[in-house]
C-alpha positions, 0 to 999 in steps of 0.5 A, a space after each residue: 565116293 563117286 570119284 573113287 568109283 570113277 578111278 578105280 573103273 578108269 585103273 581096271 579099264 587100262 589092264 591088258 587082255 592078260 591082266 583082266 582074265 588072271 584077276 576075272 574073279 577078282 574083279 568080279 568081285 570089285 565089280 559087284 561091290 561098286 555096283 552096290 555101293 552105286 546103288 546104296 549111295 542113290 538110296 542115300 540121296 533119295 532119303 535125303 531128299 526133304 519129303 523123306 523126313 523117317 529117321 530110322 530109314 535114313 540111319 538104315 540107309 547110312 548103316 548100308 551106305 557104310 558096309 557097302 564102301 567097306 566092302 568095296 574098299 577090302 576089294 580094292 585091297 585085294 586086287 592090290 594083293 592079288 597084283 602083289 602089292 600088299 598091305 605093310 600091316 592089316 591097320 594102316 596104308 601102307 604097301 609093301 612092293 614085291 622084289 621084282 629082279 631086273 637084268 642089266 646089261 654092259 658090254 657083254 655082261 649082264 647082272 640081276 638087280 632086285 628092287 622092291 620098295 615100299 609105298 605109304 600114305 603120308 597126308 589125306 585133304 579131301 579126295 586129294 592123297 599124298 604117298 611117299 615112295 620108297 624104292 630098295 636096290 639091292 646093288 650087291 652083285 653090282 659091287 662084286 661085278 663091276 670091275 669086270 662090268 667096265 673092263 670092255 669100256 675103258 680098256 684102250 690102247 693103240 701100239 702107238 699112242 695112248 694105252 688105258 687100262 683099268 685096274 679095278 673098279 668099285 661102286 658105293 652109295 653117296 645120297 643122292 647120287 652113286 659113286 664109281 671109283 675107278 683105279 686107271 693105269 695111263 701109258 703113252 706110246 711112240 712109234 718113229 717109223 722114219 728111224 725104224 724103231 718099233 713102239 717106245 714106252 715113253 711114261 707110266 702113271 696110275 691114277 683115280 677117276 670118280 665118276 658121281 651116277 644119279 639114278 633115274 625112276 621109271 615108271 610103268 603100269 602094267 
């Protein structure tokens, strides 16, 4: 109980200036509730201390012990509520993370990409907790746009020398990496300025290019 104490003080000690006074009623409450239970763990040592041998007073104790870590857990739920990360259901400890719509930006163009996810507690041993951690990108627009996405960085060409041109682009999942399928056409170009010929195609050629793209997780706590 002490190191829940000590790490939900820690977690609101690093909320902004902005964060502490949209959740002040909020953590009020969660302040209160940690100074209970503080109080109601100190009466519990002192009934088990050996000159307190009454039954009924440390079974009190035990009883107000009990109510004041609920209390003190349903706050710290609902600060999670009010930072939008709320409980899957009512009766286990499961999270669900609120999409949050991320712009990404290539060359000179930029897309949306929601991402939310899902956070669960999958094993306990002692104060020790492990969660699994389940992020959901919804690439659908990437899809739609990446052809258009690539076409500033791939298109090249010199009058004279190497031309590339991409003709389409597509991106699809491939655990655990991502796939971008590019459709490239190829043409080398000639220039013999000593015979004043202007550029020459000399050959032509479509080809495919994969590309594997391994995502990377950033974590930030705001």
């Amino acid at each position: 109980m002490e190191l829940a104490r000590t790490d939900s003080q820690k977690f609101v000690a690093g909320f902004s200036a902005a964060q502490k006074s949209g959740l002040q009623d909020t953590l009020k409450k969660l302040g209160k509730a940690d100074s209970d239970l503080e109080v109601q763990v100190k009466k519990r040592n002192e009934s088990l201390q050996p000159e307190n041998t009454a039954g009924a007073a440390l079974e009190s104790r035990g009883d107000s012990l009990t109510k004041s870590l609920a209390d003190f857990s349903d706050q710290q739920l609902a600060l999670g509520r009010e930072m939008g990360v709320p409980l899957a259901q009512g009766t286990d400890v499961t999270f669900n993370l609120l999409e949050v719509k991320s712009t990404v930006s290539v060359g000179d163009q930029t897309i949306v990409l929601p991402v939310s996810g899902e956070l669960s507690q999958i094993a306990t041993q002692g104060a020790q907790r492990t969660f699994k951690l389940q992020i959901v990108a919804d690439m659908s627009e990437l899809q739609r746009n990446t052809t258009d996405l690539l076409l500033s960085q791939l298109n090249q060409g010199r009058a004279c020398g190497e031309r590339l041109a991409l003709r389409e682009a597509n991106i699809a999942p491939a655990t655990p990496a991502t796939v971008v399928t590019l459709r490239l056409h190829y043409e080398p170009w000639s220039c013999i300025q000593a015979l004043g010929q202007g550029a020459q195609e000399l050959a032509e050629g479509e080809g495919l290019a994969q590309v594997k793209l391994t995502p990377q997780l950033t974590t930030r706590i705001r």
